[in-house]
N, C-alpha and C positions, 0 to 999 in steps of 0.2 A: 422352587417350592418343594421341600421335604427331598430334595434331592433330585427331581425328577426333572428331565429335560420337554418341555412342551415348545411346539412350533408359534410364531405369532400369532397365526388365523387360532387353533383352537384354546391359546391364552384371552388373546380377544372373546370371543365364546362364551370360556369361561369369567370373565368379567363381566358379559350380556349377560350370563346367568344371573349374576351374584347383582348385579343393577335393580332385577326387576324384584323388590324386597319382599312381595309378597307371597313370591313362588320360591326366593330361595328360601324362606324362613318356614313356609309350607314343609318344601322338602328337608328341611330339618328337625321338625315334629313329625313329619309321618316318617320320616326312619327313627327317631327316635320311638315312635310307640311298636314299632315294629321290631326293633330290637329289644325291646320291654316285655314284650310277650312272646318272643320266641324262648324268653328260659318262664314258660307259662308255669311248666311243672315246680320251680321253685318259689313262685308266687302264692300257685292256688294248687294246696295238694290235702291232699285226705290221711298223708304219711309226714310222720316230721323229716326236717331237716337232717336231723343228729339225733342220738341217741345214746347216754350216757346211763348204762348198765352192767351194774358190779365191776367197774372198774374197767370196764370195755366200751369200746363205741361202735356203733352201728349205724348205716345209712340207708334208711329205708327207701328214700327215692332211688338209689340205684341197684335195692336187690330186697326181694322177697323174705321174708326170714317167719316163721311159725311160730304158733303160742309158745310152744315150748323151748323157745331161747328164752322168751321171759315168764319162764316157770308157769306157764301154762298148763291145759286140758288137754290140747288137743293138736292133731300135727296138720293142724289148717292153717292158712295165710294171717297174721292176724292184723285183727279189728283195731286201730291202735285208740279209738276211740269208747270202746269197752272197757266199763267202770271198773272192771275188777283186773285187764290188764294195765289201764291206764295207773290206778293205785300200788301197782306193785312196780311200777316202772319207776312212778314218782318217789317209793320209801327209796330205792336202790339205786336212786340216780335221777334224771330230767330228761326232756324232750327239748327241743327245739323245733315251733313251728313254723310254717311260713305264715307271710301278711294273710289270706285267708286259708282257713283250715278244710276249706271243701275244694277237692276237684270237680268237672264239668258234670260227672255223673254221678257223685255224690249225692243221696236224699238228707237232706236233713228230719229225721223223725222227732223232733223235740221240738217242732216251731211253735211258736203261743198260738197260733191263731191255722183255721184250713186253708189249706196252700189254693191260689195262691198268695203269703201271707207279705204282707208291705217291708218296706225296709226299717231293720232295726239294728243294734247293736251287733248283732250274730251274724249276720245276714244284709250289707251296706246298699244292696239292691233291691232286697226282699227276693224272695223264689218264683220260682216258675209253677205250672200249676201241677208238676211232681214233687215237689218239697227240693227242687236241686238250687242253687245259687246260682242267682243271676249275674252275678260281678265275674263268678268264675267260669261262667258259659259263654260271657261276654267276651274274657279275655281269650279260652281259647279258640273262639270261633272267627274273632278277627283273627287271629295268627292264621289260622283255616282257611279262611276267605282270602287272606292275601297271597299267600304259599301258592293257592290255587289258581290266582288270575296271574301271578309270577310266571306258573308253569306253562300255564295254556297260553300267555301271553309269547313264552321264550319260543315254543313248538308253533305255535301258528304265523312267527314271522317267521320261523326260519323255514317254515315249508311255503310261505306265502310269497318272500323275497326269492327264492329258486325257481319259483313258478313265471311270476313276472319276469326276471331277468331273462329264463327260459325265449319266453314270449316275446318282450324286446328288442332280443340279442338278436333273434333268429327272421322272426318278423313270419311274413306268406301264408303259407298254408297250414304250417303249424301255430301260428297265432292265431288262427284263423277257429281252428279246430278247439283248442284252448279255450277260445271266448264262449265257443259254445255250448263248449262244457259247465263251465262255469257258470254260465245263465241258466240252465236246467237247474244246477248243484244248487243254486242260490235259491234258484225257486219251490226248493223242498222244503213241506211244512215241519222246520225243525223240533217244535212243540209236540206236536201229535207223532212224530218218528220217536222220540223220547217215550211217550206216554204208552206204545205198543210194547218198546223194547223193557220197559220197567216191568208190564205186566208177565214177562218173557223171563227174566235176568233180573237178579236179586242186584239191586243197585249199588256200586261202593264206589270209590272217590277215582277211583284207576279208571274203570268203566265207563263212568259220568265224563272223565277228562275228556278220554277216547273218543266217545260219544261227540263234545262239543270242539275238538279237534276236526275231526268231519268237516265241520259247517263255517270254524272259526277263521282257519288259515284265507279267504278267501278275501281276508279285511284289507289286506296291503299289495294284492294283486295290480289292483290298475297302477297304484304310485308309484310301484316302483318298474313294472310294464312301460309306463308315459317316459321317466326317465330313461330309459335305456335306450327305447325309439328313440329322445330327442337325443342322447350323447355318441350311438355308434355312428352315427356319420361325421364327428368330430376331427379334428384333421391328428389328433394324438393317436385317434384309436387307426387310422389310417397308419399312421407310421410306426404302429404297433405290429400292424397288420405286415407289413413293409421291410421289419426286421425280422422276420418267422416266427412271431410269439404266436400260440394256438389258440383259442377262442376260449377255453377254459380261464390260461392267465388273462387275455385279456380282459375278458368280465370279472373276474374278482380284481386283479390287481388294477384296473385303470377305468372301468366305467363304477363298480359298484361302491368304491368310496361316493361318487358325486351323488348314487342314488339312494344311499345312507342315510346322506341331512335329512331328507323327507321323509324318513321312514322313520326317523330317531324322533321327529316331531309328533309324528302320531302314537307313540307306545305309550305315554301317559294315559292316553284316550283308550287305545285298546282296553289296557289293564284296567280302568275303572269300569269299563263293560263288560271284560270280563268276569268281574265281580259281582254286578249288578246281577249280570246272566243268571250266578251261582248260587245268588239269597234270592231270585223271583222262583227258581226252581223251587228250590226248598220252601218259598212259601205256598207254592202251591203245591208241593206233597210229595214230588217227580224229582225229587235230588237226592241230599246224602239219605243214608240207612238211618230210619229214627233212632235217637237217644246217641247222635254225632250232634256236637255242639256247633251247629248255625243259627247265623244272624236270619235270615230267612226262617227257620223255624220260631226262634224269640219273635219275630215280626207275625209271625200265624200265632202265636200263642197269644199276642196286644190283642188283636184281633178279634177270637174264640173268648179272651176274657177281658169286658171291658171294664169289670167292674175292679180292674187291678190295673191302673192307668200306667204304674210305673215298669212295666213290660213294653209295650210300647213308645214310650217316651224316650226310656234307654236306647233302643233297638234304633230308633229314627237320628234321635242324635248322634249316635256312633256310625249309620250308615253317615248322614250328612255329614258329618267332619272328614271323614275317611275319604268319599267320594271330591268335598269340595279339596281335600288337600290335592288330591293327583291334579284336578283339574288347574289349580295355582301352577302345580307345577310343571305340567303339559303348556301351560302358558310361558312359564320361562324357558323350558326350553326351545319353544319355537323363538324366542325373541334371542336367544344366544345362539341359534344357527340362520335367524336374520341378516342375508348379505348386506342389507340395506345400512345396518345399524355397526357391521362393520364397515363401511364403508364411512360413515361419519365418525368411527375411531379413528379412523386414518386420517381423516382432515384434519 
């Protein structure tokens, strides 16, 4: 397939994947929206596309340009939405917009009605209760939200799977020491440690990662721990042992494949907790820096305003899709690194 050579066991796999229809078809909408809103800025921008003036073209999304390219007052950034630039752009040539004309932190100040105003024509979500666009906050807060449990997801296994192998590999008194650490670590109130450190440190997305880096790696400990005690007494890792491979190869190259399958089944799960983690924050006030487009802030806004239902109605359903898709798909994949169900391929 596509040129690539794969082994039977992980063709098989991938087969188990592609069987269970509801998780592979999951994980093809949620990469598909995810790839959809990572070019957010060319969806929902406050800047056109193109820009056709006197006979030249200009690309606002990838560079700054002042009133006075298009015969402007002033040598400020311009407003491209300001009547008397917009009218001399349009005698001298056209714009190209994207599908919506507001970015996340864009106000709309011409809404018919006080923000927060319903969805209309303008505005396919209605605004939030600064006159910003809810469609365009939506899309870039999911790309935010995902990006973010991506990252915290990628760092917290790989510090989580070192630790455990650590542990495993070694066993005695250094796993001994380990566990205990870890039951202290665990038992830190991570909500109230946040809540000090915000009142401390002006919050940003690096910070917050950090911050939940601390407490997160701590999720794949035991599974991949349990694994490594049951496979080094293996008679392979003995005659790994046997030929002078040193303990570094042999736990990457010959236990930590086996302790992968199980690890590889829980990163679905991870990654939607860690999402969850990231909009509970933000709704209660201890996450990103206001006026950063999160789903957790549109969910405090439903909240604060009930008499605009369609702020939280958005915010729930897009959590719920988004969440229930990983979980389809955390479902497939544990059912394509199911030995059992290879095992009935082979019969």
């Amino acid at each position: 397939m596509l040129g690539i050579n794969i082994s039977e066991l992980n063709y098989r796999r991938l087969q188990n994947f592609k069987n269970n229809k509801r998780g592979y078809r999951s994980f093809k909408i949620f990469i598909f929206l995810f790839l959809f809103t990572l070019f957010a800025e060319f969806l929902a921008n406050d800047k056109p596309l193109l820009i056709k003036y006197k006979d030249s073209f200009y690309f606002p999304t990838f560079q700054n340009y002042t009133e006075k390219t298009f015969d402007g007052d002033f040598e400020t950034y311009t407003d491209y939405k300001d009547r008397y630039i917009k009218t001399n752009i349009e005698k001298n040539g056209w714009m190209l917009w994207p599908l919506i004309a507001y970015s996340h932190d864009t106000i709309n100040y011409l809404i018919p009605t006080p923000a927060p105003s319903p969805p209309d024509k303008e505005n396919w979500l209605g605004t939030d209760d600064q006159g910003r666009d809810v469609l365009a906050r939506l899309i870039y807060g999911f790309r935010l939200s995902v990006l973010f449990g991506l990252t915290l997801t990628l760092f917290s296994s790989i510090i989580g799977v070192a630790a455990g192998a650590i542990q495993g590999f070694f066993g005695g008194l250094l796993d001994l020491i380990f566990q205990r650490i870890i039951e202290i670590w665990s038992g830190l109130p991570v909500l109230y440690i946040l809540i000090i450190l915000s009142s401390i440190v002006e919050p940003n997305i690096f910070w917050l990662l950090g911050i939940m880096l601390l407490f997160s790696w701590m999720s794949l400990v035991g599974v991949v721990r349990a694994e490594f005690l049951r496979t080094r007494n293996f008679e392979y890792v003995h005659a790994a042992r046997a030929l002078g491979l040193n303990n570094l190869t042999i736990m990457s190259r010959h236990i930590l494949p086996n302790a992968m399958v199980a690890t590889l089944t829980f990163l679905p799960f991870i990654l939607n907790g860690s999402i969850t983690i990231l909009t509970s924050l933000d709704f209660l006030g201890f996450g990103l820096p206001p006026g950063s487009p999160s789903l957790g802030e549109l969910l405090a806004q439903g909240k604060a305003n009930l008499n605009a239902p369609w702020l939280g109605v958005t915010v729930f359903v897009t959590l719920g899709v988004m969440l229930s898709l990983l979980i389809f798909v955390g479902e497939a994949i544990r059912d394509a690194f199911d030995p059992k169900k290879y095992l009935e391929g082979k019969i």
